[in-house]
C-alpha positions in Angstrom: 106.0 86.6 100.4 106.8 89.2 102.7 110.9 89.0 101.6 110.2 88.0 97.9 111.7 91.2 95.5 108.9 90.3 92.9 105.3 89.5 93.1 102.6 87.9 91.2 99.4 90.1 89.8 97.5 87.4 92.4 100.1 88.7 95.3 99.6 92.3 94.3 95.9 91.9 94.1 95.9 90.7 98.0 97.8 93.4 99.0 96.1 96.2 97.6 92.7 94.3 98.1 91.5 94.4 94.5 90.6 92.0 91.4 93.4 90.0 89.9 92.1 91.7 86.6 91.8 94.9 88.2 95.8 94.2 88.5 96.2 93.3 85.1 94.5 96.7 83.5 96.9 98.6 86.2 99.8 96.8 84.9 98.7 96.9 81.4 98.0 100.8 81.3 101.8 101.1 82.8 100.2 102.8 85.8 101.9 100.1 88.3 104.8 99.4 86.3 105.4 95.8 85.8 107.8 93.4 83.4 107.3 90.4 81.7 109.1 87.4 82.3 109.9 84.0 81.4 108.8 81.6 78.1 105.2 82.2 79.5 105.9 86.3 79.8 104.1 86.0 83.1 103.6 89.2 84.7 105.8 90.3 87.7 105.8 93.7 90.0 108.9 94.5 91.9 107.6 95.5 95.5 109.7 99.1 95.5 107.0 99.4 92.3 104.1 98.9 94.3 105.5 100.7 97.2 106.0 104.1 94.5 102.7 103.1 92.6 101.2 103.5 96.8 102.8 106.9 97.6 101.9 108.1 94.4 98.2 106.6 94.4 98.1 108.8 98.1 99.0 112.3 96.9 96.7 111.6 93.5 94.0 111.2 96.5 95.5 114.1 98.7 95.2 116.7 95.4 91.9 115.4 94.3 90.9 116.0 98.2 92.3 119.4 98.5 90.3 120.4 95.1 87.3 119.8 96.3 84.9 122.4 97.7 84.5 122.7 101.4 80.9 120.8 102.5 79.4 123.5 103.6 79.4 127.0 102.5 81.5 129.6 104.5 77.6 131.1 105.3 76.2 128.1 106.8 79.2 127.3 109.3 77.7 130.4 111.0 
């Protein structure tokens, strides 16, 4: 897996440590992007996808953080 270009929603769901349907609704939003192939349209995610979709989900988290007030009041650090 580690060399393989695509990966599975199961694959995907290992690495980031989550539901396979958690995967799907990721995918399905367009969030992780993701393509469709074969007679079956079985879902694939290129691994440079997931790697963006990871960079991106850590400044999401970084901004959200930074928004956030301080824990304790500027008064109470005294």
């Amino acid at each position: 897996m580690a060399s393989e270009r695509f990966l599975t929603l199961a694959d995907v769901a290992d690495i980031l440590n989550i539901s396979a349907s958690q995967t799907y609704a990721l995918v399905k939003s367009g969030e992780l992007k993701g393509i469709q192939i074969g007679g079956r349209k079985q879902w694939r995610v290129e691994r440079t996808k997931l790697e963006e979709y990871i960079a991106q989900a850590y400044e999401s988290t970084a901004a959200s953080l930074n928004d956030l007030p301080s824990a304790l009041p500027a008064d109470a650090a005294h």
